[in-house]
C-alpha positions as CSV (number, residue, x, y, z in Angstrom):
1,X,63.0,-49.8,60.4
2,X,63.3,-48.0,57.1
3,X,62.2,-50.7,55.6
4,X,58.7,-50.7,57.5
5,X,58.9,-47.0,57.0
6,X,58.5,-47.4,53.6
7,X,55.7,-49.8,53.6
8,X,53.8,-47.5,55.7
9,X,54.1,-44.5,53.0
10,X,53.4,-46.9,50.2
11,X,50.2,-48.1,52.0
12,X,49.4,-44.6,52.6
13,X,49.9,-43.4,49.4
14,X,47.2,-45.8,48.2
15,X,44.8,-46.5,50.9
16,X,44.3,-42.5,52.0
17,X,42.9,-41.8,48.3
18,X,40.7,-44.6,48.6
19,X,39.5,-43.5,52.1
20,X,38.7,-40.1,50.9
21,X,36.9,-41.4,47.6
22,X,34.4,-43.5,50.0
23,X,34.2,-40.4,52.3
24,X,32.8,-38.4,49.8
25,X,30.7,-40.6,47.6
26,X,28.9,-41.8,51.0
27,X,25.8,-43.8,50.6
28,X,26.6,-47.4,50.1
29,X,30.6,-47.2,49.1
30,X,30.2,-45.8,52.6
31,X,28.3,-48.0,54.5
32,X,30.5,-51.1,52.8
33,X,33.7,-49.5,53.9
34,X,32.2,-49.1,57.6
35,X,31.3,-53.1,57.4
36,X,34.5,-53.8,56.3
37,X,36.2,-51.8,59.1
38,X,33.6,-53.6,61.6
39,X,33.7,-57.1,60.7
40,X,37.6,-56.7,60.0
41,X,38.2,-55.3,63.4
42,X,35.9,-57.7,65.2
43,X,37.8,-61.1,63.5
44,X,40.7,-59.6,64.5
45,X,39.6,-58.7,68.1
46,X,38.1,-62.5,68.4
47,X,42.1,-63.4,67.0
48,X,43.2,-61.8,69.8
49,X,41.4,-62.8,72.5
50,X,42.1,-66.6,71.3
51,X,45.3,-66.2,72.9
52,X,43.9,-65.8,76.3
53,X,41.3,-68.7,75.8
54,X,38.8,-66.6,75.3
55,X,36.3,-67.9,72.1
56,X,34.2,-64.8,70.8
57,X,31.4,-66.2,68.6
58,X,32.7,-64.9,65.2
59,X,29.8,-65.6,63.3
60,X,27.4,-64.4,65.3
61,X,29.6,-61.2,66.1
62,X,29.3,-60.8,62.1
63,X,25.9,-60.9,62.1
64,X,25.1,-58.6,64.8
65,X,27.9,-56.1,63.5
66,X,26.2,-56.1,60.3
67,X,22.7,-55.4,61.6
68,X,23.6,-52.6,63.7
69,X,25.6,-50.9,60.8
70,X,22.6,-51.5,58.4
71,X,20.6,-50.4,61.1
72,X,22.1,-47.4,61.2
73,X,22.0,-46.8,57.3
74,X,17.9,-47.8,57.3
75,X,16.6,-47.9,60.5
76,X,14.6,-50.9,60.6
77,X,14.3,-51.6,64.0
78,X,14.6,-49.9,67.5
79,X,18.1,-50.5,68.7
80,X,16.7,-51.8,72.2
81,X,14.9,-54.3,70.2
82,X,18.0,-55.3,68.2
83,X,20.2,-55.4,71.2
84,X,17.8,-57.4,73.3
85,X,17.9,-60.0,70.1
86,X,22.1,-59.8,69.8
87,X,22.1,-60.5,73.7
88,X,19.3,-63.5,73.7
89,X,20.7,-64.8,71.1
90,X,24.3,-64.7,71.9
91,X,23.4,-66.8,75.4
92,X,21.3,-69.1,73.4
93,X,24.5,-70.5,70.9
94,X,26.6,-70.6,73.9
95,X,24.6,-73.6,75.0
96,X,25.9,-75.6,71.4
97,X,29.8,-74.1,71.7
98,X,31.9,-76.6,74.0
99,X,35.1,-74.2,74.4
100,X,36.4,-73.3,77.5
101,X,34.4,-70.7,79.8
102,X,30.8,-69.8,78.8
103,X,30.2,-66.8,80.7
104,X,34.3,-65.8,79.2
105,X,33.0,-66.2,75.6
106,X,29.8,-64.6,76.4
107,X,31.7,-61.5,77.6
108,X,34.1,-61.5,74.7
109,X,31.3,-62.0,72.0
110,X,29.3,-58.9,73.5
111,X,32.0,-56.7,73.9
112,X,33.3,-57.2,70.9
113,X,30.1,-56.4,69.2
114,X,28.8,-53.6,71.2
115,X,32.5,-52.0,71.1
116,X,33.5,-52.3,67.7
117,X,29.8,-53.3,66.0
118,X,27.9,-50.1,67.4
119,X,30.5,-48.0,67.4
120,X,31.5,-48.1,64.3
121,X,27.7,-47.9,63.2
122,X,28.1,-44.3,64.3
123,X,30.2,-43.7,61.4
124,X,27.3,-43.9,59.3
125,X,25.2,-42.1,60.6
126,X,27.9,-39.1,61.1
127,X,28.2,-39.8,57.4
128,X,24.3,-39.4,56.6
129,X,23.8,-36.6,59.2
130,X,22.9,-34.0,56.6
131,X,20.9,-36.9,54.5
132,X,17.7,-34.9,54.9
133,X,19.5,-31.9,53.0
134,X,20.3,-32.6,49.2
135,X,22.9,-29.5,49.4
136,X,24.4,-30.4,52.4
137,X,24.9,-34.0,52.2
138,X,28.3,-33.5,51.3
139,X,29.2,-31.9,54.3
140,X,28.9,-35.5,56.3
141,X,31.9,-36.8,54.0
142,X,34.0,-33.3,54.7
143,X,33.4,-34.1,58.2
144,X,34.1,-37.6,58.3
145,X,37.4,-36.4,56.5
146,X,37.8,-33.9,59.1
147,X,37.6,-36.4,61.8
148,X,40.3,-38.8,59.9
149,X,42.8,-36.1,59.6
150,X,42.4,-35.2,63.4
151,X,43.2,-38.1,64.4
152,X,46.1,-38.5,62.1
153,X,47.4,-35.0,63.3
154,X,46.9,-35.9,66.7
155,X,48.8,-38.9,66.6
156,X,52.2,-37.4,64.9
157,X,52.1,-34.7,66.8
158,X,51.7,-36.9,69.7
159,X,54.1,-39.3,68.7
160,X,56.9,-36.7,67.7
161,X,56.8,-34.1,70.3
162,X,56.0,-37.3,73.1
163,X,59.4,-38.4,71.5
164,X,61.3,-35.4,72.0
165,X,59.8,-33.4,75.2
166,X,57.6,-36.7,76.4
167,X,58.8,-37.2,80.1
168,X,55.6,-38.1,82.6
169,X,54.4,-41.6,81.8
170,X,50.5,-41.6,81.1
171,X,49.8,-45.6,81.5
172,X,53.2,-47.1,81.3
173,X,51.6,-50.9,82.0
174,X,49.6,-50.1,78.7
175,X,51.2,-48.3,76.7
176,X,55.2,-47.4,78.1
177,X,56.3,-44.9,75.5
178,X,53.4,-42.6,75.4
179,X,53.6,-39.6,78.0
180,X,51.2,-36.7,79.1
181,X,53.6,-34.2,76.8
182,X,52.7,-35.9,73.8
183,X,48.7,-36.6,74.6
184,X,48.7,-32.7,75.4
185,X,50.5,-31.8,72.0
186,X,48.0,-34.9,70.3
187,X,45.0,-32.7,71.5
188,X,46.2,-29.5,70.6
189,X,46.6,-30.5,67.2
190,X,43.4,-32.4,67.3
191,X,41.6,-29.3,68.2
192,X,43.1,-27.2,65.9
193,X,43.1,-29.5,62.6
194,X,39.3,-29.5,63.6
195,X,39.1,-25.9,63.4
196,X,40.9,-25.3,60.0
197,X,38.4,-28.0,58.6
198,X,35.6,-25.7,59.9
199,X,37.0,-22.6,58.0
200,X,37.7,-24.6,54.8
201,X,35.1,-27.2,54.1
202,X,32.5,-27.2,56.9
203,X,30.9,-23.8,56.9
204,X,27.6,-25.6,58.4
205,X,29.4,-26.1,61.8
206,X,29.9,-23.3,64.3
207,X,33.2,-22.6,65.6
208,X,32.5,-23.8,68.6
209,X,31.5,-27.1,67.1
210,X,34.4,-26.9,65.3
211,X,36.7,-26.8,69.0
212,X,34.3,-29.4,70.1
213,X,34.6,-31.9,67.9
214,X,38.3,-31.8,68.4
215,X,38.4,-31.6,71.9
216,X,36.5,-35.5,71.5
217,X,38.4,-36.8,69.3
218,X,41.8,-35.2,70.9
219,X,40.8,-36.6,74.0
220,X,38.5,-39.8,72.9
221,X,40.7,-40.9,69.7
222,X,43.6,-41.0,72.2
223,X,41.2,-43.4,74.6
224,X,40.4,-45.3,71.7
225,X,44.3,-46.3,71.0
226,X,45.0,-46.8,74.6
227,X,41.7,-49.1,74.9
228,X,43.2,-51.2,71.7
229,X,46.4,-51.2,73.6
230,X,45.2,-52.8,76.4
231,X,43.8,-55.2,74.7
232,X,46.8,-56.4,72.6
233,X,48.9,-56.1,75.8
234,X,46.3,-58.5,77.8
235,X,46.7,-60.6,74.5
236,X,50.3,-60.8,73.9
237,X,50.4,-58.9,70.6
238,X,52.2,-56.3,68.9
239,X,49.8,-56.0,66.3
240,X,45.7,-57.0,65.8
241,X,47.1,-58.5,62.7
242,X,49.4,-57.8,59.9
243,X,46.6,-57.5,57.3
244,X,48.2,-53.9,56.3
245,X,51.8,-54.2,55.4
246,X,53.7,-51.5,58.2
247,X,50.6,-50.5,60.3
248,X,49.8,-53.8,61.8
249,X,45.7,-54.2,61.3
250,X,42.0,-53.4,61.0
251,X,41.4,-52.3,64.7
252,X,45.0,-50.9,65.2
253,X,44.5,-48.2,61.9
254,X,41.0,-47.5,63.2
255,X,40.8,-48.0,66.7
256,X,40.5,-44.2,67.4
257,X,38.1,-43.5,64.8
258,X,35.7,-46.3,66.1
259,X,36.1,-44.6,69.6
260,X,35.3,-41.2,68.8
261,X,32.8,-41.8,66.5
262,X,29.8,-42.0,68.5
263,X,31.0,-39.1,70.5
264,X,31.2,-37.0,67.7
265,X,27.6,-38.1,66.4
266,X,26.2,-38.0,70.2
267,X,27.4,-34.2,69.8
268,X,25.7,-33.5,66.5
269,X,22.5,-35.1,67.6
270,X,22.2,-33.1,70.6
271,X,23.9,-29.7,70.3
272,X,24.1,-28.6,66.8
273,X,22.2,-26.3,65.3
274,X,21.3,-28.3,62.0
């Protein structure tokens, strides 16, 4: 246990720097960080689902996952357009796979890439929100930031005061240890980590965007992890992999982000003031 624990604040140590670095500088270090959380997450998710007999179509998955990211960074193409070419296409190559179920596969190939491939596109385009605005472009890393340490809030405060005061069960088949105390605490937290940001680095949000925002990812981040549960329960996994030494992988460090991502940006898009 301590000796995970270490691992986990080494990794940390290191990798949150990084994080913040790509955050900021946006533009392409961006957009190559939000492939390599997409295409990371998806491998894993197709590792997963192995286990069940399930064959997600990891190339094409790539593919698509990249498209829709780059789509989202350039905007070539109407994303009904690229969908309707993902799904055509994914039914086509099922025809030359031989494993197990088609329509399984299918299912698992889609899902995989409209879950983790367009919702972690959103991530760039909350990044290049303020794009049209040379002197507030900055303010799409401070958010992304902003976003990252709500969800990190949320999930120690959720985890440590669940762990002390946690009592009512929230999906014990899912997730056993994780009670409605602890989700509360999470999305207080979430909410008010949110509103500091606001005050510090994001003066081009409202306050009430500020409470907002948090209230999606307090309530979605936590949706996110619980989705990711499910999935490694239905698997048979601890872990989506062991790529990052203490926190498991890709989708496990992320899987909250990549939920409340295209919440968040719905929210810009639609009710801010920019």
């Amino acid at each position: 246990m301590k000796s995970n624990l270490t691992k986990r604040v080494i990794v940390a140590l290191f990798g949150i720097p990084v994080i913040l670095f790509l955050a900021i500088a946006g533009k392409g270090p961006f957009l190559f960080f939000a492939l390599f959380i997409g295409i990371t997450s998806f491998a894993e998710f197709a590792g997963m689902l192995k286990r069940r007999k399930y064959y997600p179509n990891v190339i094409l998955g790539s593919i698509a996952i990249i498209a829709l990211i780059f789509n989202a960074y350039f905007y070539f193409v109407e994303f009904e357009i690229l969908a309707f070419l993902i799904v055509a296409v994914a039914l086509m190559w099922e025809m030359f796979r031989n494993k197990e179920s088609a329509v399984a596969n299918i299912g698992a190939t889609l899902t995989g890439i409209f879950y983790i491939g367009m919702f972690s596109s959103a991530l760039v385009a909350i990044r290049e929100f303020y794009s049209d605005s040379f002197f507030l472009y900055d303010n799409g890393g401070y958010l992304i930031i902003g976003i990252l340490a709500s969800i990190w809030v949320c999930d120690s405060a959720a985890y440590f005061i669940g762990t002390a005061l946690g009592k009512h069960k929230i999906f014990p088949r899912i997730s056993p240890n994780k009670s409605w105390e602890g989700s509360i605490a999470g999305l207080v937290f979430a909410v008010a980590t949110m509103v500091v940001f606001k005050f510090l680095l994001l003066d081009v949000l409202t306050l009430k965007d500020g409470v907002i925002i948090g209230l999606i990812i307090g309530v979605f981040g936590q949706i996110g992890d619980f989705a990711e549960s499910m999935l490694k329960r239905d698997s048979g996994v601890k872990d989506s992999s062991s790529v990052i030494p203490g926190h498991g992988g890709i989708f496990d460090r992320f899987d909250s982000l990549i939920y409340s991502a295209p919440l968040v940006y719905i929210y810009l898009y639609y009710w801010t003031t920019f």
